[in-house]
C-alpha positions in Angstrom: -0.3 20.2 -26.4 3.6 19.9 -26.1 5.5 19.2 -23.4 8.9 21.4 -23.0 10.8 17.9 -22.8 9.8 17.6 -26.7 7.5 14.8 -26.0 3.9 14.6 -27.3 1.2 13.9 -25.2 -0.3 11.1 -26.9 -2.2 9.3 -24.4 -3.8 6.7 -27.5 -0.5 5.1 -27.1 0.1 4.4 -23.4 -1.4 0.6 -23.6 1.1 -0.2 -26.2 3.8 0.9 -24.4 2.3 -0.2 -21.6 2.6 -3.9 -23.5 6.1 -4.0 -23.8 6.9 -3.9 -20.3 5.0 -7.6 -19.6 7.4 -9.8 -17.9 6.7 -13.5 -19.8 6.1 -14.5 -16.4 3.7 -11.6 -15.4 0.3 -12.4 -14.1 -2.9 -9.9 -15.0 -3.8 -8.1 -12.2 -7.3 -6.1 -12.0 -6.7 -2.6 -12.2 -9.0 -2.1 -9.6 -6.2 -3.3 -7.4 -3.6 -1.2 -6.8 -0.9 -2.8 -4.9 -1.1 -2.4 -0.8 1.8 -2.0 1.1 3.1 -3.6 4.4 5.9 -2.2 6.4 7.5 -2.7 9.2 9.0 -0.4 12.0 10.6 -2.8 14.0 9.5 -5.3 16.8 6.2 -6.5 16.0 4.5 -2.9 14.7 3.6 -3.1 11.0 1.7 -0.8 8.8 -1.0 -1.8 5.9 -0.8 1.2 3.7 -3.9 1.5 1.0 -4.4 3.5 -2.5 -7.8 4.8 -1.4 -5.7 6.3 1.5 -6.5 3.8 4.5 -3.6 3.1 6.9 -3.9 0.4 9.5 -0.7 0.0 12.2 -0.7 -3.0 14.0 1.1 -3.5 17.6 3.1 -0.1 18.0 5.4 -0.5 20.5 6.6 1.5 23.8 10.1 3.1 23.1 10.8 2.7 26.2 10.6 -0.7 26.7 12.0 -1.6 23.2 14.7 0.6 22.9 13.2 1.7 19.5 13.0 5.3 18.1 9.6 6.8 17.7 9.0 6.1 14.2 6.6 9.0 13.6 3.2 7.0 12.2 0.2 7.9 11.3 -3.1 6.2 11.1 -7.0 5.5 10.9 -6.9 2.1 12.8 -4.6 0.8 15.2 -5.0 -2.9 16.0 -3.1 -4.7 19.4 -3.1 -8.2 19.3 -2.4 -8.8 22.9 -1.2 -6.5 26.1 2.8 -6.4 26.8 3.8 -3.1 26.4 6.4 -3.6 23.5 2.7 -4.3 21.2 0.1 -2.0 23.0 1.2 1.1 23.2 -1.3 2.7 21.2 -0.3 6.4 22.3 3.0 6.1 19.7 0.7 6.2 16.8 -0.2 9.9 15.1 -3.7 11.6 14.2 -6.6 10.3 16.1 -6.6 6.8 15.2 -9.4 4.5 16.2 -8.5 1.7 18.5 -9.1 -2.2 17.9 -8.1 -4.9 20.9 -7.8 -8.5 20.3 -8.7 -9.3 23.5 -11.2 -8.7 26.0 -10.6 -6.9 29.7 -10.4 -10.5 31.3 -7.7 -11.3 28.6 -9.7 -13.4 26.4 -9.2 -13.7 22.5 -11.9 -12.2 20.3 -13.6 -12.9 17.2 -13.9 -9.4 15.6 -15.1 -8.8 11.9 -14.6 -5.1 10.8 -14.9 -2.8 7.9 -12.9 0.2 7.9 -14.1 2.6 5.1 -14.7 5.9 4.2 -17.7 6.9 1.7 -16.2 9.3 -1.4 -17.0 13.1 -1.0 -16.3 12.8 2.9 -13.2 13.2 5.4 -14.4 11.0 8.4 -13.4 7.6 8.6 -15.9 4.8 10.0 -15.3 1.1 11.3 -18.2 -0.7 11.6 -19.3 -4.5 12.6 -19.2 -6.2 8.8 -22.8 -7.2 9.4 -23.9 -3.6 10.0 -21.5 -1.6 7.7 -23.6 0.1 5.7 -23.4 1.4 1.6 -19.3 0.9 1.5 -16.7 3.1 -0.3 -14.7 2.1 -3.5 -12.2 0.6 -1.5 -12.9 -0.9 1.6 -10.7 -2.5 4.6 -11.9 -5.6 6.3 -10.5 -6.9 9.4 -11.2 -10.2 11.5 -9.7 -11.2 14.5 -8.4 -15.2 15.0 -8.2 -16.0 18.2 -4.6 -17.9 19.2 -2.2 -18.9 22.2 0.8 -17.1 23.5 2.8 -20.6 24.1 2.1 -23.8 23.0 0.3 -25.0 26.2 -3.2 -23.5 25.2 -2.5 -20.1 27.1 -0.8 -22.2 30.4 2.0 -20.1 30.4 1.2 -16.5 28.8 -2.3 -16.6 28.2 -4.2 -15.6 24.8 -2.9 -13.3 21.5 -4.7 -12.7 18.6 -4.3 -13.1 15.0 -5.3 -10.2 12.9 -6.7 -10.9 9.4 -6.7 -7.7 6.9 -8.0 -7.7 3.3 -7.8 -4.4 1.2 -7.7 -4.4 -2.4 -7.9 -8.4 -3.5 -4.9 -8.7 -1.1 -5.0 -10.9 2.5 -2.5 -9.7 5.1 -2.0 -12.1 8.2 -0.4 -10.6 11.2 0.3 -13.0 14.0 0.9 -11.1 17.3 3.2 -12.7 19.8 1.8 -16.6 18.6 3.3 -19.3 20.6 1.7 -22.0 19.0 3.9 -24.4 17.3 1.2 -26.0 15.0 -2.1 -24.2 14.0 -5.4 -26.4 14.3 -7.9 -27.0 11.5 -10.3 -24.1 13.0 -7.4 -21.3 13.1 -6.8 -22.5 8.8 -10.3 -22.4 8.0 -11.0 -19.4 9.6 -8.0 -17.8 8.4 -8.3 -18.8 4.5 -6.2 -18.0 1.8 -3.1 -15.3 3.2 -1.1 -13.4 0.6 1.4 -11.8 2.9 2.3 -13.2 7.0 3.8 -11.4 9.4 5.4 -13.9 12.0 7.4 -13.1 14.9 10.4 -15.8 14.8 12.9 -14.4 18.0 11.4 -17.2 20.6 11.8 -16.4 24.2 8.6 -15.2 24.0 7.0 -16.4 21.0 7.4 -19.4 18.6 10.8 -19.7 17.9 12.7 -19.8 13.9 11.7 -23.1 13.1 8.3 -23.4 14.8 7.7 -20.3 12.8 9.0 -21.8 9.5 6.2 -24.5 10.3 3.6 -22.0 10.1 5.0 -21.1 7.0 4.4 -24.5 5.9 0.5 -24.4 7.1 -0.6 -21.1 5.8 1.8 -21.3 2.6 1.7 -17.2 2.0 3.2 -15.5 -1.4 4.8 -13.6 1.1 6.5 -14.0 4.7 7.8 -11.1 6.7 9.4 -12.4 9.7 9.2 -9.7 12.7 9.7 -9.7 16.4 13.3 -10.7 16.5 16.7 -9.4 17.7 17.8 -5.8 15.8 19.9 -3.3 16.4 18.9 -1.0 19.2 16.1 -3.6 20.8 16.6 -3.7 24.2 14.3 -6.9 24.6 16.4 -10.2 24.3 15.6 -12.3 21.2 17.2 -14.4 19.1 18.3 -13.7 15.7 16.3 -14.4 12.3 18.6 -16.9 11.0 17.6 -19.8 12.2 13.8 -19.1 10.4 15.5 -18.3 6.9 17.6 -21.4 7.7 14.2 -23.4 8.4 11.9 -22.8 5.7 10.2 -24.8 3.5 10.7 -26.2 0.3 10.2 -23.0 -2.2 11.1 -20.1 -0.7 13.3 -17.8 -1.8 14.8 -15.1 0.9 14.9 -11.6 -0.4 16.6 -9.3 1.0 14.7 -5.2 1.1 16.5 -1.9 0.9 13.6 -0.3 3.2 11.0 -1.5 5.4 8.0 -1.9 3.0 6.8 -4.3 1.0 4.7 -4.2 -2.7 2.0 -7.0 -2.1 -0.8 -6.7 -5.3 -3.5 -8.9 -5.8 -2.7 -12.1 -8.2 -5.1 -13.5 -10.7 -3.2 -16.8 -10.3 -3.9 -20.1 -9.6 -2.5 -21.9 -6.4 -0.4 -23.9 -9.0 0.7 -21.0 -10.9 1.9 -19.9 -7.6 3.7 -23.1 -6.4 5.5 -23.1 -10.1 6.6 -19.8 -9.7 7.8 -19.8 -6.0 7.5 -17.5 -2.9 9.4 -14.7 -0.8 10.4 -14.7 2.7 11.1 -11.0 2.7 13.7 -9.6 5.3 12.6 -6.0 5.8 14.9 -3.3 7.1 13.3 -1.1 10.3 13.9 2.0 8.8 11.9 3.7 5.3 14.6 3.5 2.1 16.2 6.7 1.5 16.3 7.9 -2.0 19.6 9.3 -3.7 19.5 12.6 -4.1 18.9 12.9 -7.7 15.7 10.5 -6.9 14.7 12.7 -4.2 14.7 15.6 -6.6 13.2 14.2 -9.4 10.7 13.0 -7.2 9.7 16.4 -5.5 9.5 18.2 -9.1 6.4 15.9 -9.7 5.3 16.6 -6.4 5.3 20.0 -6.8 3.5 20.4 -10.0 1.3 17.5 -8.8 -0.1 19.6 -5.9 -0.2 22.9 -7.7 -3.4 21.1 -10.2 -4.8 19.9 -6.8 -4.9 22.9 -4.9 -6.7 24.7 -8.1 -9.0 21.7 -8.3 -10.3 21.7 -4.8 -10.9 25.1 -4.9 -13.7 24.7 -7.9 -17.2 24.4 -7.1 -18.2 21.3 -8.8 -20.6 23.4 -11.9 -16.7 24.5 -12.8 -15.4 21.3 -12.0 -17.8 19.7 -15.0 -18.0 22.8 -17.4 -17.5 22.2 -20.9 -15.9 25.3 -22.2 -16.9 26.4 -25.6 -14.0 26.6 -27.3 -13.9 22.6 -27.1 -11.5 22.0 -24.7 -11.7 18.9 -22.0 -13.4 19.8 -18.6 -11.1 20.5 -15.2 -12.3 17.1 -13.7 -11.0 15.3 -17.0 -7.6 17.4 -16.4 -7.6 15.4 -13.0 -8.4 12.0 -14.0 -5.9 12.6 -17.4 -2.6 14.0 -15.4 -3.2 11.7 -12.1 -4.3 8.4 -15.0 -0.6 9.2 -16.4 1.4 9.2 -13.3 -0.5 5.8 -12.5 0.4 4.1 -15.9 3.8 5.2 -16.0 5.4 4.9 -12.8 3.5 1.4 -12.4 5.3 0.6 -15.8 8.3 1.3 -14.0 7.4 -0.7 -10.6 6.7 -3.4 -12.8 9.8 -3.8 -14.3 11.6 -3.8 -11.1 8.9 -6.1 -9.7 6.9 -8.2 -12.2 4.2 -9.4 -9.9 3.0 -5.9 -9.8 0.0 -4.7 -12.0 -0.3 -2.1 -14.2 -2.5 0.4 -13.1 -4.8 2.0 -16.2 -7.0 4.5 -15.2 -6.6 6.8 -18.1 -9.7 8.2 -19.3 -11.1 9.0 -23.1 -8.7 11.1 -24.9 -11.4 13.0 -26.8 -13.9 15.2 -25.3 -16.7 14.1 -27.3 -16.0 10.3 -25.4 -15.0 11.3 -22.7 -17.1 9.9 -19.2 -16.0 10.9 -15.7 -14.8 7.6 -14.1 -16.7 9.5 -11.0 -19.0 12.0 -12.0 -20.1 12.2 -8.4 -16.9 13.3 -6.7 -16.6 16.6 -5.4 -13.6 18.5 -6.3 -12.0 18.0 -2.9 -11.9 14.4 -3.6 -10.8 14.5 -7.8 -8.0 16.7 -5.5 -6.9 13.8 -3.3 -7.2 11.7 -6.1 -4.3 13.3 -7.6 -2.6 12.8 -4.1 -3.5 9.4 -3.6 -1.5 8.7 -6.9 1.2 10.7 -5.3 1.5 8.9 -2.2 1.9 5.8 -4.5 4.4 6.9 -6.0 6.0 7.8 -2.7 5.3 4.6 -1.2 7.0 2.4 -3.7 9.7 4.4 -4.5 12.0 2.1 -2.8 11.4 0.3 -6.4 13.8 2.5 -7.9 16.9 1.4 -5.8 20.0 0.7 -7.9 18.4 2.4 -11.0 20.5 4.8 -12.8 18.4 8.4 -13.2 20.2 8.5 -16.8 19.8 4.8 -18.2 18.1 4.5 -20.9 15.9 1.1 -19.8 12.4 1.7 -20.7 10.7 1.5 -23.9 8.6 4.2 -23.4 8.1 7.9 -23.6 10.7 9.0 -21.2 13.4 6.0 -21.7 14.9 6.8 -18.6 14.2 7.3 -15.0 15.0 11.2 -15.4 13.4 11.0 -18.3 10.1 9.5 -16.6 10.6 12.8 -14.2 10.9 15.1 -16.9 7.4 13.9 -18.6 5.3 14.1 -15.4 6.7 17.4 -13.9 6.1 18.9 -16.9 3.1 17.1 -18.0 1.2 18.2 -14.7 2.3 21.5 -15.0 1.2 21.7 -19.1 -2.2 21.0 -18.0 -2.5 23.0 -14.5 -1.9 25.8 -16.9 -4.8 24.6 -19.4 -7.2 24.4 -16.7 -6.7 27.9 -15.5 -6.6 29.3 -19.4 -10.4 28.1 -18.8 -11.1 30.7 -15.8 -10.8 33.3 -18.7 -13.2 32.0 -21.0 -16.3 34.0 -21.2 -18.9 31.1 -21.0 -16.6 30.1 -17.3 -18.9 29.5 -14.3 -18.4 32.7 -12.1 -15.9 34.6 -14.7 
């Protein structure tokens, strides 16, 4: 087929294009492992945002007693770490999420292991004790609870917090409530392991202050640090300021400084020495989503829209039509799917990767030919190869923020579309080439139904 941009939709190529973008310094990164990402809304409330669709908020906080807008979340899972109102208001988050406390009615720390899933081909979402979990979906969302002190008088003065441990998708996400401790002890390390990305409150008065949290840094020694819980615009709580944690930490971090509130954290295939030679990030997040310029925004909703026309006429097959070979040769709807969503994947994660190396690049193309070509899921139902399509949407969504600074018309990328508007171009009409192929096969005369 051709696409009205002039570009041929030679999918055979993509890995070597693909190629070209590897930073010298890039790491491979299973492509089973989309990156996750972390955002913050302020105060202590942080999001974990998954590819297989999973969102877990973390301490949402009352707007009353912060100050703070209602930043209009959504999620399955909402976790408190403790009880103060600016990190319990569970009420402030969207949907109807489930609802995980770190500690007890008498105000004691627990130890809580937890998988949050959702099995492919179905709409509820479970959480389960890890021991009694049952068959799991493709991509899974553990959480554990660390129990921790509020001051650094063993809970003398405010009592218990928790620490709340999340893995999803080879990445370790530490969120650390309102800790007070000034030194974790060997218990807390072991049981916490390995953390790719910490969240730390650093504003003191009622946590551990800058420096006692740069400490932590030192102890847990994450790829990433996010400080939260200090002094923004609009808080109403008194806390101090974030500079004297950037001013504090240790030997090896670099400060970064985000357009938006979110974070790109993928799993790494490195070594711990590969990591220490190539550094870490504190990250200072902004409170408030990046906005995109308006050409972005546009570029960005053409894709959308052709995006979601395919997956409205995919979830509305039975599966015999999903899987019908036509007889005039042609690929099946559900390759259609995997093929148009496997491109988006490749080639907007060749552009996050060039804005941040660390990231992977995400190959889920399938066969070109129908002859070879094997469903990477023969057993999902249409509805799901639908949110498929949607789930590598909301990726693109979620790490737009990527594309700050970037000039729609540079031409930066050796690839396909060369340029940002380029990139646009190719995927708009790409979707739309073969939404129009897939309904060419409803008037076939061999078509399921016709």
């Amino acid at each position: 087929m051709r696409l009205s941009a002039g570009l041929t939709c030679v999918m055979g190529s993509l890995a070597a294009a693909a190629v070209m973008f590897l930073s010298p310094v890039a790491r491979a990164v299973d492509a089973d492992h989309p990156p996750v990402a972390v955002r913050w809304w302020g105060q202590a409330m942080v999001t974990v945002e998954t590819w297989w669709g999973l969102t877990v908020a973390i301490d949402p906080y009352s707007t009353e007693r912060t100050g703070l807008a209602d930043p209009g979340v959504s999620a399955d899972l909402v976790l408190i770490t403790h009880g103060h109102a600016d990190h319990a208001n569970a009420g402030l988050v969207k949907g109807t999420p489930l609802v995980v406390r770190g500690l007890d009615d008498h105000g004691r720390a627990r130890s809580l292991d937890l998988v949050l899933d959702r099995l492919p081909n179905e709409q509820a979402v479970t959480l389960a004790e890890a021991d009694d979990a049952g068959p799991a979906g493709p991509h899974p969302v553990r959480v554990r609870s660390i129990p921790a002190w509020h001051d650094d008088s063993a809970g003398g003065e405010r009592g218990a917090t928790a620490l709340f441990l999340i893995e999803a998708d080879g990445v370790r996400i530490l969120h650390c409530g309102d800790i007070g401790q000034r030194e974790l002890s060997r218990e807390q390390l072991e049981a916490i392991g390995r953390v790719d990305a910490l969240l730390i409150p650093v504003g003191g008065v009622y946590t551990v202050e800058g420096a006692d949290a740069a400490r932590l840094v030192k102890q847990l020694a994450p790829r990433y640090v996010v400080p939260i819980h200090y002094a923004i615009e609009g808080l109403t709580i008194p806390l101090e300021d974030a500079g004297a944690f950037f001013g504090a930490l240790p030997e090896g971090y670099t400060r970064r400084d985000a357009v938006g509130n979110t974070l790109a954290v993928a799993a790494s295939a490195a070594s711990a020495e590969d990591e220490s030679a190539t550094g870490a990030s504190a990250v200072a997040l902004r409170p408030t989503p990046w906005v995109p310029t308006p050409t972005i925004r546009e570029g960005l909703d053409r894709i959308a829209q052709a995006r979601e026309a395919l997956a409205r006429t995919v979830e509305g097959l039975t599966p015999e039509q999903l899987d019908h070979r036509p007889s005039d040769g042609t690929h099946t709807v559900r390759w259609n799917a995997e093929h148009t969503a496997g491109a988006e994947a490749l080639f907007v994660s060749l552009v996050f990767k060039d804005a941040d190396p660390a990231l992977p690049l995400l190959r889920i193309t399938p066969a070109q030919s129908p002859a070879d070509y094997v469903p990477a899921n023969p057993g999902w139902s249409p509805a799901e190869e639908a949110a498929h399509l949607r789930r590598v949407g909301a990726l693109t969504e979620r790490f737009a923020y990527l594309l700050d600074g970037v000039d729609p018309a540079e031409e930066r990328y050796p690839a396909f579309f060369k340029s940002l508007a380029g990139l646009f171009d190719l995927l708009s009409n790409h979707y739309a080439q073969h939404h129009a192929n897939v309904k060419k096969k409803f008037e076939l005369p061999d078509w399921p139904g016709a």
